[in-house]
C-alpha positions in Angstrom: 0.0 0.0 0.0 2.9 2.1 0.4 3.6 2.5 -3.0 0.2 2.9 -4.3 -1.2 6.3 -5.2 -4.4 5.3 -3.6 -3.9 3.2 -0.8 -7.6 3.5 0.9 -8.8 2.2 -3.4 -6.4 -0.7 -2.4 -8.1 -1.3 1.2 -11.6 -1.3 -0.1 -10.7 -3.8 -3.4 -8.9 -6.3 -0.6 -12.1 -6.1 1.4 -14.2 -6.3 -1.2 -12.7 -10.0 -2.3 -12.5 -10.9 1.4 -15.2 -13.1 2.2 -17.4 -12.2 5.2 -15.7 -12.4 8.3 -12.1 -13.3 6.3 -9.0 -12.1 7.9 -7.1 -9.5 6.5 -3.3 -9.0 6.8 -1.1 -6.0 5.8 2.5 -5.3 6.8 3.5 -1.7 5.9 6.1 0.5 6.7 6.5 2.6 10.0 7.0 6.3 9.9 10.4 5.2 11.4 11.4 3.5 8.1 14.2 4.9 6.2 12.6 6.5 2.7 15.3 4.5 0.6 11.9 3.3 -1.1 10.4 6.2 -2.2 7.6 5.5 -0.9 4.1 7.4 -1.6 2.5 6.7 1.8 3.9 6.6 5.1 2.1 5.2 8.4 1.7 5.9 12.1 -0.3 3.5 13.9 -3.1 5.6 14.1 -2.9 7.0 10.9 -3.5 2.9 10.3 -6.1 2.0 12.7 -8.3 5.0 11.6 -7.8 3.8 8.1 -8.8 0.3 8.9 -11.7 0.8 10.8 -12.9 3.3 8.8 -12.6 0.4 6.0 -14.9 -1.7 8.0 -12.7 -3.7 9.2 -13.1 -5.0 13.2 -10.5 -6.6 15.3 -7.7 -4.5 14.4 -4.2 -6.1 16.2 -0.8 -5.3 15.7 1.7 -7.3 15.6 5.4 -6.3 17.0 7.8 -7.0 14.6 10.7 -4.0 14.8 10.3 -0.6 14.8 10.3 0.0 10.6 7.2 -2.2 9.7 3.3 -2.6 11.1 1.9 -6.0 11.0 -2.1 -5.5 11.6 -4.7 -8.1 11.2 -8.2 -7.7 11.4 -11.6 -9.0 10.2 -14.1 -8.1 7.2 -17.3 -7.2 8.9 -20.5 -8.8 7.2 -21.9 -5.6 5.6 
């Protein structure tokens, strides 16, 4: 998602093929992460969570991997 020009278009078309309830998984780089990768979007956690949830997605988790990358799970909602 990092490198897309419109990540939430990418959020929606991942939830869109999830099946109800299906678990979604996205790692994506911290604001911490060097910009060695030119990347188009960066991400705080709540930056993340807002964009998730605002997605419809439920059960948001992180994961702690290091301090340059987010793991977050979460789950399609029915609607």
């Amino acid at each position: 998602m990092e490198h897309l020009d419109n990540d939430s278009a990418a959020l929606s078309e991942a939830l869109r093929i999830l099946k109800p309830w299906g678990k979604l998984i996205i790692s994506v780089p911290t604001e911490y992460m060097p910009d060695i990768y030119e990347h188009v979007n960066t991400y705080t956690s709540e930056k993340l969570k807002e964009m998730l949830l605002e997605a419809g997605v439920v059960d948001v988790s992180f994961y702690d991997i290091d301090k340059t990358r987010y793991i977050v799970s979460g789950r399609k909602t029915l609607l």
